[in-house]
C-alpha positions in Angstrom: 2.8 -1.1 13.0 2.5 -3.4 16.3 2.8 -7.0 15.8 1.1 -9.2 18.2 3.3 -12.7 18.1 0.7 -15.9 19.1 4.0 -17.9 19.4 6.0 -15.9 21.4 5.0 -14.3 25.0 6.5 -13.0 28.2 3.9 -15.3 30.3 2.8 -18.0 29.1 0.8 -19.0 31.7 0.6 -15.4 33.5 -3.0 -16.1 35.9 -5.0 -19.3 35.3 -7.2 -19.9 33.8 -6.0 -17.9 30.8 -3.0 -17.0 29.1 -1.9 -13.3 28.4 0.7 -12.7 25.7 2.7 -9.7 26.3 4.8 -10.1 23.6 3.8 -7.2 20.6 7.4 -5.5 20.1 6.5 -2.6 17.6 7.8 -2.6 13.9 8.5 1.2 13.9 8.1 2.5 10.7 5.9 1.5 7.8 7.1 5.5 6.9 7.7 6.0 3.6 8.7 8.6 1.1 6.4 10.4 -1.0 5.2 14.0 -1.8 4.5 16.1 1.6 1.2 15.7 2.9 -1.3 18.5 4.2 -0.8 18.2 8.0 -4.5 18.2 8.4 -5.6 14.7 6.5 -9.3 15.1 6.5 -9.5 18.6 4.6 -6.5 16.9 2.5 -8.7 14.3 1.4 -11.4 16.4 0.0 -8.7 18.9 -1.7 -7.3 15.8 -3.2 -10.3 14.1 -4.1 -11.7 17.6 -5.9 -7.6 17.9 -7.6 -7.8 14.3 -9.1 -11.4 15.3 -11.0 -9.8 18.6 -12.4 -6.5 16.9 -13.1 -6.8 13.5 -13.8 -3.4 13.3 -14.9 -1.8 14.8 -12.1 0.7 12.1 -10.3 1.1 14.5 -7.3 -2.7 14.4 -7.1 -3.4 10.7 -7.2 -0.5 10.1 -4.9 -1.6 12.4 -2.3 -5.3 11.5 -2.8 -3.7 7.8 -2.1 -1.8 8.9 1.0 -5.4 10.6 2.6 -7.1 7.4 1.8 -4.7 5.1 3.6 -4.4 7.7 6.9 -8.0 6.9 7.3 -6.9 3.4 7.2 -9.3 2.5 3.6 -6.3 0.9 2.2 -8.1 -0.5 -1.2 -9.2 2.9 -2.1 -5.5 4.2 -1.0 -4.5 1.2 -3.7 -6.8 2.0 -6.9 -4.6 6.2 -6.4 -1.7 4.6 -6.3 -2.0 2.4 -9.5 -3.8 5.3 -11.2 -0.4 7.4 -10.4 1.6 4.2 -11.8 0.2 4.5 -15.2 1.0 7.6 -15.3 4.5 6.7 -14.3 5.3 3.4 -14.0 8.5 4.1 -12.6 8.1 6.1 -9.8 9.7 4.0 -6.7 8.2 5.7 -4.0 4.3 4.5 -5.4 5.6 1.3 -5.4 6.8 1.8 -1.8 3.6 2.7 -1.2 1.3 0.1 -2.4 3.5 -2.7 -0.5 2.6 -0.4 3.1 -1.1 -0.5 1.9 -1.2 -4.5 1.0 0.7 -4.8 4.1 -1.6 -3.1 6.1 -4.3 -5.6 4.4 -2.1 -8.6 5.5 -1.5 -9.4 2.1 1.7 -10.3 2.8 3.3 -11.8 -0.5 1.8 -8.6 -3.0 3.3 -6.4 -0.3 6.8 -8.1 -0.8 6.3 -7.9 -4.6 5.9 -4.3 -4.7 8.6 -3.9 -2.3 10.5 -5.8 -4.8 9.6 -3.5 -7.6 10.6 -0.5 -5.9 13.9 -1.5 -5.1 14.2 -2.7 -8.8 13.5 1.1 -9.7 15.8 2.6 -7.0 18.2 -0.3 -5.2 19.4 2.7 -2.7 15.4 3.7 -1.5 15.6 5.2 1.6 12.8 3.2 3.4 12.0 0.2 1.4 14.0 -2.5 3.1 12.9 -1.2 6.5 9.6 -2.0 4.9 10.5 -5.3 3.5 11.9 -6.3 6.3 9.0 -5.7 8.4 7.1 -8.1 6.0 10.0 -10.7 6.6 9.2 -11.2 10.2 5.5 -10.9 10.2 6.4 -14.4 7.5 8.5 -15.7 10.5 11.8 -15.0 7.6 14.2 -13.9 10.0 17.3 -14.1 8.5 16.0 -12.5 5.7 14.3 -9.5 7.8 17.6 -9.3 9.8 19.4 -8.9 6.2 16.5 -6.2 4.9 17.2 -4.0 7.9 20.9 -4.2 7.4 20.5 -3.0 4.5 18.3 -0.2 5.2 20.9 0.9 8.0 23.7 0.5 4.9 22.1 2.9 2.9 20.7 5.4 6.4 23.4 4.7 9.2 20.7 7.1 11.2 17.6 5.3 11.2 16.5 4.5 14.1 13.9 2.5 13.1 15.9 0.2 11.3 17.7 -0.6 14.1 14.6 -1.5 16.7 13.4 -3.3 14.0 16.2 -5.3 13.8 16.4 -5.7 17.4 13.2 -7.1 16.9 13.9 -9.5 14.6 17.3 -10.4 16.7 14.7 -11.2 19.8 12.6 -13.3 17.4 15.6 -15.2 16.7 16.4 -15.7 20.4 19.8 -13.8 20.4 19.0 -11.7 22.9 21.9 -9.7 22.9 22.1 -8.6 19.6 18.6 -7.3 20.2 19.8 -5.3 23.2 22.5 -3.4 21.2 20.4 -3.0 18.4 17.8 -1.3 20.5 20.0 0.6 22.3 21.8 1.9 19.1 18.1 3.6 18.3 17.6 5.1 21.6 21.0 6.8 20.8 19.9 8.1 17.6 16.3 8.9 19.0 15.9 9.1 22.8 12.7 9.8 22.5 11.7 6.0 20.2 8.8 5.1 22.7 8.9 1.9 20.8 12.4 1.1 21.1 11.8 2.2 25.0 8.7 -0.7 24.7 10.6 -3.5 23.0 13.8 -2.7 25.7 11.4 -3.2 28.1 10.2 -6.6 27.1 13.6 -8.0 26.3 15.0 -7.0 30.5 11.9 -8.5 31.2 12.4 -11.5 29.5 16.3 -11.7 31.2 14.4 -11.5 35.0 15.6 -7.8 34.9 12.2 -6.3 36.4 13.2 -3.1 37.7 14.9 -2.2 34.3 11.7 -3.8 32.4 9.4 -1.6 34.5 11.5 1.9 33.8 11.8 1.4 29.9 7.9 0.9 29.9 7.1 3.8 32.3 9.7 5.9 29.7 7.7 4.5 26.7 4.8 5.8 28.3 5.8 9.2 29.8 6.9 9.6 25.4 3.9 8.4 24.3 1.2 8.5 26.9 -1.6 6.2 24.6 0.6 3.2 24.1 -2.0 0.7 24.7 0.7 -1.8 24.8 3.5 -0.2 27.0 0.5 0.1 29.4 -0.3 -3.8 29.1 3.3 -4.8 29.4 3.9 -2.5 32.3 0.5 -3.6 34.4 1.3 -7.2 33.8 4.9 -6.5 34.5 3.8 -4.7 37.9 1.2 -7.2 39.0 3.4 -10.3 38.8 6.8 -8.8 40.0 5.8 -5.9 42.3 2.6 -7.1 43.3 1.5 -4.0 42.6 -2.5 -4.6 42.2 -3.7 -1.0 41.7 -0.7 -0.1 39.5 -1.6 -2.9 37.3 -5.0 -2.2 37.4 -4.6 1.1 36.4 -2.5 0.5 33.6 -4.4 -2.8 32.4 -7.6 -0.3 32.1 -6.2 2.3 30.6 -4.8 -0.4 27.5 -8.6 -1.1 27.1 -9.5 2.0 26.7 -6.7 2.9 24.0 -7.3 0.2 22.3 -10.0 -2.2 23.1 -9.7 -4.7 20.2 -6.2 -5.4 20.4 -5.3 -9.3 20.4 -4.9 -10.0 24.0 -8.2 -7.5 25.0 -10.1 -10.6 26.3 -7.1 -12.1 28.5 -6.8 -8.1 29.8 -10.4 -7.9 30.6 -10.6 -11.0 32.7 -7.6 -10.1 34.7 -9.3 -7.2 35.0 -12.3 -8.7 36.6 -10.5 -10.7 38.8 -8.3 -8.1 40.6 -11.5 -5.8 41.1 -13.5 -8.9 42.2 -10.3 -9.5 44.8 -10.2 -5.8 46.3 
């Protein structure tokens, strides 16, 4: 889940006469727990969808129905499985899990917290939930709060490494910069290969002057996960104002368009863009 901050930004006043904020360090892992899922999600959907009609009172069925829904991103329809598999069980932990990922995903911030709530009533040692929580804590700007969730997470998982870039996240929010550092360097020792831990590492050297450091953990993030729209916007802007490195930048600011072209700062990209073809 990447989370674009409007308050927070690398360069604040990168080329005039627009602003481009870099800032959008990834909360890994809206994961959960829940029954395993067909690897292929679109046949999965129909299997599901047919399963529910022959067993209505199958929890596996609504659950999984619910889990195809929300990979397709239709989070309401994801919702209406997932309460169908509460009253069947009303104490199942994971579904409750679940629904606060899908009204987080809405941006309905204070029902995902409830059911995040709930779940951890149900089981207080739930392997993901406070990661999950937490991440809902910093989108509400709660950072001591967040900070405390993903703690907790890592109390109950010492290996989760996206507890811990999560919490470096939240650490960087705070300004401790740091405590972010060693907390995203405690994930890239559990997980080398945490392209978002690699991203949000890069952000934070950039953010202490230390370029040629910034510009390696991006080019890592990228070499991981070669359609990170926002390593390649990090790492084009990063290229362009320290290196001077027009085509680089240009490259990279293109190719973050054509990932993702309606991310938050996809106007800002565009113009700069336009300017630097305009100036060659």
């Amino acid at each position: 889940m990447d989370i674009n901050s409007k308050n927070s930004s690398l360069y604040t006043s990168f080329i005039n006469p627009f602003t481009i904020s870099i800032l959008s360090c990834i909360l890994a892992g809206n994961a959960y727990l829940t029954f395993s899922r067909n690897s292929d999600w679109k046949d999965g959907l129909r299997l599901w969808a047919k399963t529910v009609k022959t067993s209505p009172d199958s929890i596996r069925a609504h659950i999984n129905l619910g889990n195809a829904y929300e990979n397709r991103g239709l989070n309401s329809e994801a919702i209406e499985e997932y309460k169908r598999a509460l009253g069947i069980n009303p104490n199942d932990a994971d579904t409750y899990n679940n629904l606060g990922i899908c009204y987080d995903n809405m941006n309905m911030l204070e029902d995902a917290t409830s059911y995040f709530l709930e779940c951890i009533d149900i089981n207080p040692r739930h392997k993901r939930v406070y990661n999950n929580l937490g991440v809902v804590f910093v989108k509400q700007r709660r950072l001591d709060e967040a900070i405390n969730s993903f703690n907790q997470a890592i109390s109950i998982n010492p290996l989760f490494p996206d507890a811990y870039c999560n919490l470096g996240i939240a650490y960087y929010r705070k300004g401790l910069l740091n405590e972010a550092e060693r907390s995203f360097k405690k994930a890239l020792n559990m997980e080398y290969y945490h392209a978002k831990a690699h991203n949000a590492l890069g952000i934070l050297y950039n953010n202490k002057g230390i370029y040629d450091d910034s510009i390696k953990e991006f080019e890592i993030a990228l070499r991981i996960k070669p359609d990170y729209a926002n390593a390649h916007m990090n790492l084009g802007v990063t290229l362009l104002k320290h290196r001077n490195d027009k085509k680089g930048a240009l490259f990279h600011l293109k190719e973050s368009i054509r990932i993702e072209s309606h991310q938050e700062q996809a106007n800002g990209i565009k113009k700069l863009i336009k300017q630097l073809e305009q100036a060659n």
